[in-house]
ROMARMI-467604 format. One line per 4 residues: number of its first residue (from 1); their letters; for each residue x negated, y, z of N, C-alpha, C. Coordinates in steps of 0.2 Angstrom, whole numbers. Atoms other than C-alpha are relative to their C-alpha. Layout:
NUM	A	X Y Z X Y Z X Y Z ~ ...
// end
This chain:
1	XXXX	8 1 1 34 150 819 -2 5 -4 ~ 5 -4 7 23 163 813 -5 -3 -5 ~ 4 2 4 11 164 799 -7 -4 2 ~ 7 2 -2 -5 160 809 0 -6 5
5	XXXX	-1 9 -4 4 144 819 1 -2 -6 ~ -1 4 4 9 139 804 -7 -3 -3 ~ 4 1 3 -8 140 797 -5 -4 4 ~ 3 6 -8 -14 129 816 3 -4 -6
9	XXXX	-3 7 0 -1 117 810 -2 -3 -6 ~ 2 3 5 -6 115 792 -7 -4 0 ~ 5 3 -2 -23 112 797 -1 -7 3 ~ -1 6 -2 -20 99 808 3 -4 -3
13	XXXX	-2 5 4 -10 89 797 -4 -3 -4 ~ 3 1 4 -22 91 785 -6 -5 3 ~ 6 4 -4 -36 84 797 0 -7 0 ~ -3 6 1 -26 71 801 1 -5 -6
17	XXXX	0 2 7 -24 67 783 -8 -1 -4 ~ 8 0 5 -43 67 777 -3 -8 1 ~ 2 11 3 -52 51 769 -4 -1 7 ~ 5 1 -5 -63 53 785 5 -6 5
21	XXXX	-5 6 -4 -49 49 796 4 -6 -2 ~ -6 8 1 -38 36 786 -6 -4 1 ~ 7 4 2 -56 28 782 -1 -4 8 ~ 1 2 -7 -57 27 803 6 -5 1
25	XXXX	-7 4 -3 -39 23 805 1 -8 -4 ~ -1 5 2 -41 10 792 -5 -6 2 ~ 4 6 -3 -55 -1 801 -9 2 -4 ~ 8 -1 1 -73 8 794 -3 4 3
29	XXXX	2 -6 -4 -84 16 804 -2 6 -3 ~ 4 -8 5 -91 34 800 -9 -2 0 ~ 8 1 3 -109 25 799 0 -3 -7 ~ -2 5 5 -104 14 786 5 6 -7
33	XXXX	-3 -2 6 -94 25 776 -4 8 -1 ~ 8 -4 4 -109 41 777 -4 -4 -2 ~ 6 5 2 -121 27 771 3 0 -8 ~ -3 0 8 -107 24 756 -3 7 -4
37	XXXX	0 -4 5 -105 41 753 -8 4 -3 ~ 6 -3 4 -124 45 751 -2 -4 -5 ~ 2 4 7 -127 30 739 2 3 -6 ~ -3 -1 9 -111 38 727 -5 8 -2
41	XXXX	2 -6 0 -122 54 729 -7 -2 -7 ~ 7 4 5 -137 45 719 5 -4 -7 ~ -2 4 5 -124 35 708 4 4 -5 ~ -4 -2 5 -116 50 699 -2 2 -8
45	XXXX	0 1 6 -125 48 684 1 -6 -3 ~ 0 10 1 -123 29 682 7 2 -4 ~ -9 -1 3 -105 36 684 0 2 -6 ~ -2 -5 6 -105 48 672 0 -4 -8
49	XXXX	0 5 3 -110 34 659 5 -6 -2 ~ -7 5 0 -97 23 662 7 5 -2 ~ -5 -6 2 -84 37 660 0 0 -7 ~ 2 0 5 -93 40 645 4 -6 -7
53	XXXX	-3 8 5 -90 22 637 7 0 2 ~ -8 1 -1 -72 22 643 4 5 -5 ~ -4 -5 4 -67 37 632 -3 -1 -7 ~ -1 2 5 -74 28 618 4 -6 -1
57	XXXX	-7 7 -3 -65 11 623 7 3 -1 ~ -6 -4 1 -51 24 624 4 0 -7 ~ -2 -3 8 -50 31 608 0 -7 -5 ~ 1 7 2 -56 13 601 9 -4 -1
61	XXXX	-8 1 -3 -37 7 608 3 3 -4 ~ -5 -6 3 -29 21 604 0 0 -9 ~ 2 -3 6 -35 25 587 5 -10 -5 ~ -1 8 1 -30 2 583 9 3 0
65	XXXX	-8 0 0 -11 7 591 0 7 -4 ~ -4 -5 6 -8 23 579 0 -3 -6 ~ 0 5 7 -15 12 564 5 -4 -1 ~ -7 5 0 -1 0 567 6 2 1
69	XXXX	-6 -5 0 12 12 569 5 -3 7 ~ -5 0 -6 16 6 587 6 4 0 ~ -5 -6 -2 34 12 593 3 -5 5 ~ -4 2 -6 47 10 605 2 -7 0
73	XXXX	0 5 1 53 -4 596 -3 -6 -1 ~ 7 4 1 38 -14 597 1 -3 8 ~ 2 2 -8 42 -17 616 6 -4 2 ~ -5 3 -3 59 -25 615 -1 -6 1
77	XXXX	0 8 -4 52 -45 616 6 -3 -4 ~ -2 4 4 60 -57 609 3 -10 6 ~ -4 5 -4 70 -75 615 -1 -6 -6 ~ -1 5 4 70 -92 607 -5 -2 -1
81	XXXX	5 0 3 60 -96 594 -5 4 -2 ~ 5 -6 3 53 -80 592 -1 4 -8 ~ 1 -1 5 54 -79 575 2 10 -1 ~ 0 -9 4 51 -60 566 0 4 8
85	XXXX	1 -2 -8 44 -56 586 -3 9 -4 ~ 6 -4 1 36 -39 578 -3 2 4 ~ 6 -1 -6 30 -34 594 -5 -3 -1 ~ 4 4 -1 21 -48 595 -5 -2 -5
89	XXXX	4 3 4 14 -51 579 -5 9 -3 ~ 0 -6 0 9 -31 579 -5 3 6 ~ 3 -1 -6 1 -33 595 -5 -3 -4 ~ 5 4 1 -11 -47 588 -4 5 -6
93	XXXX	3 -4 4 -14 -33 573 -6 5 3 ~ 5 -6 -5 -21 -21 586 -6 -2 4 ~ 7 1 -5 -31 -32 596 -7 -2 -5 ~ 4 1 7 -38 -37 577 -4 5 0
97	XXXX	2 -7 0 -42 -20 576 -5 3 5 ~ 5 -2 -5 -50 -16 592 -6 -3 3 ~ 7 8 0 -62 -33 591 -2 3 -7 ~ 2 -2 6 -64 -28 573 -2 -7 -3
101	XXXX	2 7 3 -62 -46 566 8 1 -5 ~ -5 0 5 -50 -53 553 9 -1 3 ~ -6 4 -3 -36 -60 565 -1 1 8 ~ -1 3 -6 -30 -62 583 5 -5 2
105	XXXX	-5 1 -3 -20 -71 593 -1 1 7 ~ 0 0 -7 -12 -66 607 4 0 4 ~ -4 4 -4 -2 -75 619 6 0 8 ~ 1 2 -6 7 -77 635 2 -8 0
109	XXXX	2 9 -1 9 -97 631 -6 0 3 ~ 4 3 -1 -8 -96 633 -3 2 10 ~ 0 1 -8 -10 -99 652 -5 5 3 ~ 5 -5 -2 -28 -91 657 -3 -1 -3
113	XXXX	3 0 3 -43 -90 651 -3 -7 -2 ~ 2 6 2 -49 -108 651 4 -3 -5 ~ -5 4 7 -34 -113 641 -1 4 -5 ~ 1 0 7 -38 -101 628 -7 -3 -2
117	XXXX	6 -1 2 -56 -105 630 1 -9 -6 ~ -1 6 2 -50 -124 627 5 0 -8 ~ -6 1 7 -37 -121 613 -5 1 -5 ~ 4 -3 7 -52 -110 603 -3 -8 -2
121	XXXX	6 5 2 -64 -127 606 3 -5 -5 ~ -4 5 2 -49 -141 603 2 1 -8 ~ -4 -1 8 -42 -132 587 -7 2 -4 ~ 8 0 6 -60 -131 578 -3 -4 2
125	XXXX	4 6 0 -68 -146 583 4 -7 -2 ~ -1 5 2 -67 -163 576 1 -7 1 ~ 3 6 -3 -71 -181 581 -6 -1 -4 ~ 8 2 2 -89 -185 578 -5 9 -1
129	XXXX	5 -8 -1 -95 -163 580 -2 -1 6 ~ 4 -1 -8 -105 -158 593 0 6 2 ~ 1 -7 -4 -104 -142 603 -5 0 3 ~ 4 0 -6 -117 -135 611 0 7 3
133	XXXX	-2 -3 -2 -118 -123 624 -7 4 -2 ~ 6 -3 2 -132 -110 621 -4 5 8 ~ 0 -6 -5 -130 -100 636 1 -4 9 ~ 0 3 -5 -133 -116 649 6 -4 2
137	XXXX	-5 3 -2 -120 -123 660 6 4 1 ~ -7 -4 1 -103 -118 657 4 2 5 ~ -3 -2 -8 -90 -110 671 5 -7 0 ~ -4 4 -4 -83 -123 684 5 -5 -7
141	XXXX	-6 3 3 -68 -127 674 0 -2 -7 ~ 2 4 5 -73 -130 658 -6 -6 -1 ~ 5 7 0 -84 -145 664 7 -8 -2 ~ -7 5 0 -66 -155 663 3 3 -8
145	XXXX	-3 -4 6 -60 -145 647 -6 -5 -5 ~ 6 5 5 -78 -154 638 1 -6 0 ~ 0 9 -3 -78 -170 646 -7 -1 6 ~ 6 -1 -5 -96 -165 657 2 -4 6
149	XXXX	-1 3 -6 -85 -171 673 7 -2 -4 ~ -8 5 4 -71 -186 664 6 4 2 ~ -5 -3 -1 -56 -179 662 5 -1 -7 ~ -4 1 4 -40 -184 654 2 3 -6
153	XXXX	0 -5 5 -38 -176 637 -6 3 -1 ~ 7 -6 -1 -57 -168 638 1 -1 -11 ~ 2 2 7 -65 -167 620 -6 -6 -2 ~ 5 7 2 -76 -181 622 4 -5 1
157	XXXX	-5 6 3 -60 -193 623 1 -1 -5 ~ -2 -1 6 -57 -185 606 -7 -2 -6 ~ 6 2 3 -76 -189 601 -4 5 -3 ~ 5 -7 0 -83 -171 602 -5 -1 6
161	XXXX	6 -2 -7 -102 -173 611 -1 6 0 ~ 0 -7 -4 -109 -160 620 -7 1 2 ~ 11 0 -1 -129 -155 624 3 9 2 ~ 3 -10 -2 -133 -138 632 -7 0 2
165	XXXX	6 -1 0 -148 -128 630 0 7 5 ~ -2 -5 -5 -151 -117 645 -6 6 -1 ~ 4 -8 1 -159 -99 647 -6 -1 4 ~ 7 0 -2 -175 -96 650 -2 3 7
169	XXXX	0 -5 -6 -181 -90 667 1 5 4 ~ -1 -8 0 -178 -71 664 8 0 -2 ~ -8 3 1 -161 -78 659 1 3 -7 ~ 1 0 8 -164 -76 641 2 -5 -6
173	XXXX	-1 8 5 -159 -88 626 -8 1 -1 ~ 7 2 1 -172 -100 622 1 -2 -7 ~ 0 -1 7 -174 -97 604 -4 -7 -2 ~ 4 7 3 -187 -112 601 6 -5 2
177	XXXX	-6 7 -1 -174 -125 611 4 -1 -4 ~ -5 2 4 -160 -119 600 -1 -1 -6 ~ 0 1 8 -168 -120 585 1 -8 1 ~ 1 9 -1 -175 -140 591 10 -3 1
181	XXXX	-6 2 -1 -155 -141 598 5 -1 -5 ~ -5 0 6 -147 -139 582 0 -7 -5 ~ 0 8 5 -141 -156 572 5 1 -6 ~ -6 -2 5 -131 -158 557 5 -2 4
185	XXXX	-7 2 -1 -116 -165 568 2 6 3 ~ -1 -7 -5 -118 -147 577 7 2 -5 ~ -2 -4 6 -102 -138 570 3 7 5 ~ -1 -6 -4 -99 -124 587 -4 -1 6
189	XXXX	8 -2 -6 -114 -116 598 7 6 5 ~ -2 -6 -6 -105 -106 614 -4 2 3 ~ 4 -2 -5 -110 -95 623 6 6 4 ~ -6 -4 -3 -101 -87 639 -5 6 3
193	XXXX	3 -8 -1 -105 -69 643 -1 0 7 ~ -1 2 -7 -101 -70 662 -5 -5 3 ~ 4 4 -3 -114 -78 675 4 -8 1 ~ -6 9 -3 -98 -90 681 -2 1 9
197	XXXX	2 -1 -6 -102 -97 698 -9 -2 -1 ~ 6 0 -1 -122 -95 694 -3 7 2 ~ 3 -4 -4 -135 -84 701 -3 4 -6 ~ 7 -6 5 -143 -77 682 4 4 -2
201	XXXX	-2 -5 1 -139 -63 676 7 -2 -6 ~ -3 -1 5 -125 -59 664 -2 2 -7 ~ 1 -1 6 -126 -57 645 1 6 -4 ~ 0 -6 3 -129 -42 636 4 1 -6
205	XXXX	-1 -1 7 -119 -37 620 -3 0 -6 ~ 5 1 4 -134 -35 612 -5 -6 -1 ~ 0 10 0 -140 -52 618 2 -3 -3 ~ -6 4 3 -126 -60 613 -1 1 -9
209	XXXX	-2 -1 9 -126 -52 594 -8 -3 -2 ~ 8 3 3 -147 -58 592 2 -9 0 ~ -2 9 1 -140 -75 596 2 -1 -7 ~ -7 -1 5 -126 -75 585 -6 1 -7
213	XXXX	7 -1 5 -140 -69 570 -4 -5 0 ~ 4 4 2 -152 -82 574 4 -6 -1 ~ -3 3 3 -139 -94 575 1 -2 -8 ~ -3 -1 6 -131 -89 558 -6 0 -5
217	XXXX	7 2 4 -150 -87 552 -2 -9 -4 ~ 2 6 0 -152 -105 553 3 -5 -4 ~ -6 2 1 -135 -112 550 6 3 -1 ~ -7 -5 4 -119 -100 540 5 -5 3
221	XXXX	-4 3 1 -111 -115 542 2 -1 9 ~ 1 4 -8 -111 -119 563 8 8 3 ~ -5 -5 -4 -96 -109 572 -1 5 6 ~ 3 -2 -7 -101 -96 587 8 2 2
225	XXXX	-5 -2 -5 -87 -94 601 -6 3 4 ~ 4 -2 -5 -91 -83 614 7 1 6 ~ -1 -1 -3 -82 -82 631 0 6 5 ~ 1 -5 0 -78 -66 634 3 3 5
229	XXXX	-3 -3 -7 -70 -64 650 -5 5 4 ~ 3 -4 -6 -73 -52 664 -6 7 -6 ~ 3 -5 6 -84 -41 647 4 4 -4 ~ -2 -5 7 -70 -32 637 -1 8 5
233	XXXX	-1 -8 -3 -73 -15 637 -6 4 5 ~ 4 -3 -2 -88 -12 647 -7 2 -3 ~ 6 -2 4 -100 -10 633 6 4 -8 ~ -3 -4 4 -93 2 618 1 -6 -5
237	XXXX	2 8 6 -97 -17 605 4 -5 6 ~ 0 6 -1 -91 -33 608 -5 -4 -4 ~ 3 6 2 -97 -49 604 5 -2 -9 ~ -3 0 6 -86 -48 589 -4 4 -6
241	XXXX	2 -5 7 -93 -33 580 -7 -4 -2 ~ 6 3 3 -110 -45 578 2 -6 -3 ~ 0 5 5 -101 -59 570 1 -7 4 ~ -1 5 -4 -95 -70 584 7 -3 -4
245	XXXX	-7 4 5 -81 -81 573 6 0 5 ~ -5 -2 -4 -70 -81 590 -2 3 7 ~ 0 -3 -9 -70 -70 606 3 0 3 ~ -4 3 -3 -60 -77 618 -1 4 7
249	XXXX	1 -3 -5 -53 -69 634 10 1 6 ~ -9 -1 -1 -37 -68 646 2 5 3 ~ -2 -8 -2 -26 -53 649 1 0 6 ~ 1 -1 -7 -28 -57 667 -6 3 2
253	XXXX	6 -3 -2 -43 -49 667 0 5 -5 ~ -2 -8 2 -50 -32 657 6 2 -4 ~ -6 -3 4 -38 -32 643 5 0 0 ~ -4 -1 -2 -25 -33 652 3 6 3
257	XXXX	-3 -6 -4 -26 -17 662 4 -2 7 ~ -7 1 -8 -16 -24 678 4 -2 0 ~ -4 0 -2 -2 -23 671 3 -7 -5 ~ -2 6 3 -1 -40 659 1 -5 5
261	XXXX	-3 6 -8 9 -54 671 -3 -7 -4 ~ 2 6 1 0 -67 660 -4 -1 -8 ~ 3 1 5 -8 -73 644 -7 0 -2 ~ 6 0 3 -23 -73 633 -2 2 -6
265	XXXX	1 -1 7 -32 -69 616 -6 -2 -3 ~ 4 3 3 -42 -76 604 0 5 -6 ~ 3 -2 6 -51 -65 591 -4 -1 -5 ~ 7 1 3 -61 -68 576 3 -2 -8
269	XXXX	0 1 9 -61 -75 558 7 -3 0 ~ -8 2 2 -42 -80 551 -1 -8 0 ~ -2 9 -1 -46 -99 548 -1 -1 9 ~ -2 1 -9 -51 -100 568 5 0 0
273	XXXX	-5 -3 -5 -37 -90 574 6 -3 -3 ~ -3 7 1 -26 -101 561 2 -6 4 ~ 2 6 -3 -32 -115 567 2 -1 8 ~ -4 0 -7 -27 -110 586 8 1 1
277	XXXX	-9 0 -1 -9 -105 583 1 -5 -2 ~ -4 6 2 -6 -121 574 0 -5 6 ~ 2 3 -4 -14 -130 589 4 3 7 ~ -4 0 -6 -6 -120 602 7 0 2
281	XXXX	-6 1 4 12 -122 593 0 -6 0 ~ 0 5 5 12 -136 580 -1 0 -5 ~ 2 -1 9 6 -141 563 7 3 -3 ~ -7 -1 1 20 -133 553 4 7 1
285	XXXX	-3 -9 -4 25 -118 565 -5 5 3 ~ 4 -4 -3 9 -111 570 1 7 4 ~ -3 -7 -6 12 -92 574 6 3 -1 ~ -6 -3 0 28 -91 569 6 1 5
289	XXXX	-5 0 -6 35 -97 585 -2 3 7 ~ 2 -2 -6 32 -91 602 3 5 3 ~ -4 -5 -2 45 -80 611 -5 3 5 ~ 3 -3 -4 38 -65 619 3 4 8
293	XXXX	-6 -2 -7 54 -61 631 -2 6 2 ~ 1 -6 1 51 -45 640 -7 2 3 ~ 6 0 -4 32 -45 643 -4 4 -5 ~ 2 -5 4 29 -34 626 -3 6 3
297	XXXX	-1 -6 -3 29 -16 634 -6 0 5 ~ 6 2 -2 15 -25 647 -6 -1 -3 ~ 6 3 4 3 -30 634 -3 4 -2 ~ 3 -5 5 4 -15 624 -2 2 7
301	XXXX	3 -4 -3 3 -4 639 -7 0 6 ~ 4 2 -2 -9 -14 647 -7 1 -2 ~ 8 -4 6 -24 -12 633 2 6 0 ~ -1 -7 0 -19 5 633 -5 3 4
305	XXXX	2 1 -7 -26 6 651 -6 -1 1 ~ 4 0 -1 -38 -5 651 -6 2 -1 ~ 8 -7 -2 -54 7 646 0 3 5 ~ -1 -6 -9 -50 16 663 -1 -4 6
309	XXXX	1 5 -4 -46 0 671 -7 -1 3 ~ 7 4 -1 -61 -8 669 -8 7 3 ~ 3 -5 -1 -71 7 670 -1 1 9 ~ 1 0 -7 -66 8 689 -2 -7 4
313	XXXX	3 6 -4 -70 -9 692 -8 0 -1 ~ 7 -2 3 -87 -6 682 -6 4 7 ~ 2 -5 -5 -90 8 694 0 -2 8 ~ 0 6 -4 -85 -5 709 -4 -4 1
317	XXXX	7 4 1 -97 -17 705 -8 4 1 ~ 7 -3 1 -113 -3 702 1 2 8 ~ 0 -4 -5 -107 3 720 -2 -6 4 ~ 1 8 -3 -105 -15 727 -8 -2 1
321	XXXX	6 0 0 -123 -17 722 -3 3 5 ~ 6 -3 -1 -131 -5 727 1 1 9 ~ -1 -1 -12 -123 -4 748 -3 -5 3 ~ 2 7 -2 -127 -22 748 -7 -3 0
325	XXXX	9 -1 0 -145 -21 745 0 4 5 ~ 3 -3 -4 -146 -7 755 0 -3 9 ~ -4 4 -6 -137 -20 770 -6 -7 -2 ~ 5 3 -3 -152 -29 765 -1 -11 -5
329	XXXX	-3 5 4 -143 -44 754 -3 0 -10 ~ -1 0 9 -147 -49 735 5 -1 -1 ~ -8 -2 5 -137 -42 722 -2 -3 -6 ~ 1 1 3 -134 -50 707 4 2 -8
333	XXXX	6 -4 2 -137 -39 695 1 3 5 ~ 2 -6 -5 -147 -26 706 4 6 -3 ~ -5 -5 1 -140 -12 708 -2 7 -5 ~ 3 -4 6 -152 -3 695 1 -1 -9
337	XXXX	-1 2 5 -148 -15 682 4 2 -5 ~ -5 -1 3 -139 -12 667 9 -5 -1 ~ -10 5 -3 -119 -20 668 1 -4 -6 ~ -1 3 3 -115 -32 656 10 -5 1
341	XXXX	-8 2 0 -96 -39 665 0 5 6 ~ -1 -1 -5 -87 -33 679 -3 -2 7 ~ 2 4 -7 -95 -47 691 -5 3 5 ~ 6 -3 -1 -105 -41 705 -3 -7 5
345	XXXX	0 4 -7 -113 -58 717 -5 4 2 ~ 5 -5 -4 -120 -53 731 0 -9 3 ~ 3 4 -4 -129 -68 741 -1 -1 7 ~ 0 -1 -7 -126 -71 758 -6 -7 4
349	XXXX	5 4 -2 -135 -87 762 2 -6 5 ~ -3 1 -5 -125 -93 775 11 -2 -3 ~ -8 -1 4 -105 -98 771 3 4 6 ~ -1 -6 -4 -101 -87 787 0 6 -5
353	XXXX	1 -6 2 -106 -73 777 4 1 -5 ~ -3 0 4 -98 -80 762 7 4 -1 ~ -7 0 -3 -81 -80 771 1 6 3 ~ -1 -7 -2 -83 -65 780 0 5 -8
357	XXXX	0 -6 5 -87 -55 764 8 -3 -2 ~ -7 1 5 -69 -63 756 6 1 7 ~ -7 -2 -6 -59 -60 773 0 8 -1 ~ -3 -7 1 -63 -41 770 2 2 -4
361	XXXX	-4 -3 9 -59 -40 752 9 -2 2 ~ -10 1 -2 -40 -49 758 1 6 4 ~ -4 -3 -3 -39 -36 770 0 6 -2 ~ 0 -7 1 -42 -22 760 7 -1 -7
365	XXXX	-6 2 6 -28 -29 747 8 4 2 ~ -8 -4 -2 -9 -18 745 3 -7 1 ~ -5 7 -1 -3 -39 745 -3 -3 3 ~ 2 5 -5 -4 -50 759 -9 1 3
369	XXXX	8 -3 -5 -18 -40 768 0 -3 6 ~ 1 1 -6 -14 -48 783 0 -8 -1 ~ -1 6 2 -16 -66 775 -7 -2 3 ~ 8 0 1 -35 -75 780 -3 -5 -4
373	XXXX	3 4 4 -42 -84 766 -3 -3 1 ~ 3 6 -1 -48 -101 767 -4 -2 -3 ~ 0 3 6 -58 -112 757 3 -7 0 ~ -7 8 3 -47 -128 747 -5 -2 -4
377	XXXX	0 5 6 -50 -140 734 2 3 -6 ~ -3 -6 6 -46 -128 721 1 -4 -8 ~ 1 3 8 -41 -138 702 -5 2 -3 ~ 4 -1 6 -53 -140 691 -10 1 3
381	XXXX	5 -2 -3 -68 -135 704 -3 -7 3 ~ 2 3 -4 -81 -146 711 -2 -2 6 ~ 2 -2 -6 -84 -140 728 6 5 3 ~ -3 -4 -2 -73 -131 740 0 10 -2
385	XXXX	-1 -9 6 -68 -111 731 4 2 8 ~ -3 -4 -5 -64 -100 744 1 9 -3 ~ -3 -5 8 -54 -85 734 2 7 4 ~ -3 -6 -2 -49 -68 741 6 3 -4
389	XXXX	-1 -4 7 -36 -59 729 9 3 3 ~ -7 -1 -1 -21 -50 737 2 5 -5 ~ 0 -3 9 -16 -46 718 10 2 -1 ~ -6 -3 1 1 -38 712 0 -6 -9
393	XXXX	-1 9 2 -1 -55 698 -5 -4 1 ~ 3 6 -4 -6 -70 704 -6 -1 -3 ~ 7 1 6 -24 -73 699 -2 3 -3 ~ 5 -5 5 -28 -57 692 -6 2 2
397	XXXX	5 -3 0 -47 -54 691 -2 5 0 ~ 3 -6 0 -45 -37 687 0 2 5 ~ 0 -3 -7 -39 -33 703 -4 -3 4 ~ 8 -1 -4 -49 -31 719 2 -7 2
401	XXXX	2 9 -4 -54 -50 724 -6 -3 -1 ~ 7 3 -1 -68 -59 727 1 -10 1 ~ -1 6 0 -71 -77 726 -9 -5 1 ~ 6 3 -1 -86 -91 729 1 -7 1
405	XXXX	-1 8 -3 -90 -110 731 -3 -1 5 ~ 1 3 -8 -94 -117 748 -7 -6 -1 ~ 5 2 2 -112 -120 743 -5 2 -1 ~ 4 -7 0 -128 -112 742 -2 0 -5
409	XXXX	3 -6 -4 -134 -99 740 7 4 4 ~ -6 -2 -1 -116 -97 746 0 9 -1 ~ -1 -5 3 -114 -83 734 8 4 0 ~ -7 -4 1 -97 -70 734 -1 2 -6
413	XXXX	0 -1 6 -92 -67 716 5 7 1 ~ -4 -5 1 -85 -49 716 1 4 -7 ~ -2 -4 7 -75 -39 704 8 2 1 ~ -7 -6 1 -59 -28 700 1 4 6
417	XXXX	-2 -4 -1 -49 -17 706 3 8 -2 ~ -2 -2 4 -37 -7 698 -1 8 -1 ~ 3 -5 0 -43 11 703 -7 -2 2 ~ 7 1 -4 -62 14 708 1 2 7
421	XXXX	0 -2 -6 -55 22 724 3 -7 4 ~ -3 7 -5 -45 4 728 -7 -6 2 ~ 4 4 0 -61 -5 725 -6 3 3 ~ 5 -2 -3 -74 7 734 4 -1 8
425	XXXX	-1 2 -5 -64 3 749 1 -7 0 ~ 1 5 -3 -62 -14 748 -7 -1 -1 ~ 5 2 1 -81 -16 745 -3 4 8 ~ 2 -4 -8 -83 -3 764 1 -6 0
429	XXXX	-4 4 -3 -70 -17 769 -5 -5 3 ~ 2 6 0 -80 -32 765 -9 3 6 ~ 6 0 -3 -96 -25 771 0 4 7 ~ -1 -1 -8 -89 -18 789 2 -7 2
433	XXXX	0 7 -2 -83 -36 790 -8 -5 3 ~ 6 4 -1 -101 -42 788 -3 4 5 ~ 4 -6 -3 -109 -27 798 3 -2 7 ~ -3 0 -7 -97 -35 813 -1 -8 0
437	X	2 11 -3 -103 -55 813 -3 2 6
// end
């Protein structure tokens, strides 16, 4: 072969190889995917922004694991009792450090994030307090965690009531209700950051820290919890840095990075995060026990990560929006709007549409793409949840999935994906599925 067939052949291969044509060969048309690529034409400064925040997130991380003198040794895990884990008790220094509170705890006991959400409530409330919710109606599954839909174990068997004051129209706290909502048996106001399965908007970090203020204005003595899922890392603050007592969140979603196979963490002042080892342990052994086995080396490398992570799903979401307006659909934030989690709903109206958006997202998955997503009886939910998520761990958020209840506005809850390029093609995916009803 000479030099100018060769240069034929390489060509062709190369042809062959272009995002055009996998893009065709993988099931998007070439109207659908120029429609994409003029949107990301308009969205590189959105991008450029979120980049931005991820390389302070970055150094954030980074700057916590040099402080603590991570090393190799810090990754070996531990058996048993766990006792003298320093991974593990080294890892919680660091996420102290990147929250910028007194303490954390951070776990793979702890199940997902409802279970941490539920350990923060259970190990800080009492019999005869009251929590109240600040931030409206809680997600799904903490309606059974409170006792709002009876439930064995809730905290209203333990004789902790409950009242919520919900957000204003514009989806704002209602400052006059909270003040009137506040009682002396008040002793914890929540608030969760995430929409859940509602239509209003997510919570802003700056939001969040003005609550927290008038709360703390009012009442020094009242506890704020914030539910901080689906939010680390997409703003350069947490909810900690304005004085949230605990920030709660599970490494199945940002601060995981992908690559944690489980757990959770609880941030915030020392007596809290006290009070949750003891509770998620025993009186007695609180954080002294807890073996970490070999899932160290994922936790640390995980947070590592996640600012990059999240960052790509951030940029999944702002894209998601904005195709899906264009296809004529409310998006939930619009696609102008500033990002406050990774979630993006998009409103279909219809549960044909719902279903079809979550069969595209399964088939755009490296697991079980050829699976077709049903809706169940899902624990803890009270309507039929119809879940997309061909995840590399069971139930990761961060990765590309999509989920909804089988109800109107029969909304798609989108979010992850562990690069931006895995998740601008599942979001073509979902939307050539609907583009083909």
């Amino acid at each position: 072969m000479n030099h100018l067939e060769f240069e034929q052949e390489s060509r062709s291969v190369r042809d062959a190889l272009s995002a055009e044509k996998l893009y065709e060969c993988m099931g998007i048309s070439p109207e659908l995917r120029a429609m994409g690529e003029e949107i990301l034409r308009d969205l590189r400064e959105r991008f450029a922004g979120i980049d931005e925040r991820a390389e302070v997130n970055q150094l954030k991380v980074l700057h916590a694991m040099q402080k603590n003198r991570i090393s190799a040794e810090h990754f070996n895990g531990s058996t048993g009792y766990g006792y003298n884990d320093a991974g593990r008790d080294d890892l919680e220094k660091v996420y102290a450090d990147v929250f910028h509170t007194e303490d954390a705890l951070v776990r793979s006991q702890i199940t997902c994030g409802t279970h941490a959400l539920s350990l923060a409530l259970s190990a800080n409330l009492r019999p005869g307090d009251e929590m109240i919710s600040i931030s409206g109606k809680p997600y799904d599954t903490l309606e059974e965690v409170i006792g709002i839909r009876p439930s064995r174990g809730s905290l209203a068997e333990y004789g902790v009531s409950y009242r919520q004051v919900e957000l204003t129209e514009a989806g704002e706290f209602d400052y006059d209700a909270i003040r009137h909502a506040l009682s002396p048996k008040t002793r914890l106001v929540a608030i969760q950051r995430s929409k859940g399965y509602l239509t209003r908007p997510s919570l802003s970090v700056d939001q969040i820290g003005e609550a927290i203020a008038f709360v703390k204005h009012l009442r020094p003595d009242i506890l704020v919890m914030t539910d901080n899922c689906y939010g680390e890392f997409v703003d350069v603050a947490e909810p900690s840095d304005f004085g949230s007592d605990m920030t709660v969140g599970s490494l199945i979603k940002n601060p995981g990075g992908g690559l944690a196979p489980m757990g959770g963490y609880i941030a915030g002042t020392k007596e809290c995060v006290e009070n949750c080892a003891v509770r998620l342990t025993s009186p007695g052994l609180g954080r002294e026990v807890g073996a970490s086995l070999a899932v160290s080396r994922s936790f640390y490398q995980g947070l590592f990560l996640a600012p990059t992570v999240t960052a790509g799903a951030l940029k999944g979401a702002v894209f998601a929006a904005s195709l899906f307006e264009r296809l004529g659909f409310r998006c939930i934030p619009d696609a102008v709007s500033p990002r406050s989690d990774i979630i993006q709903a998009v409103e279909f109206g219809t549960p044909e549409g719902l279903i079809a958006f979550c069969e595209g997202i399964q088939s755009a998955a490296p697991v079980d793409a050829y699976v077709t997503p049903e809706p169940w009886a899902m624990p803890g939910y009270d309507s039929e949840v119809i879940m997309a998520a061909g995840a590399f761990i069971q139930g990761a958020s961060i990765e590309l999935s999509a989920d909804g209840p089988l109800h109107a506005p029969y909304a798609a809850y989108f979010q992850g994906g562990l690069t931006w390029e895995h998740a601008k093609f599942g979001i073509l995916k979902a939307a050539q599925k609907i583009m083909d009803l």
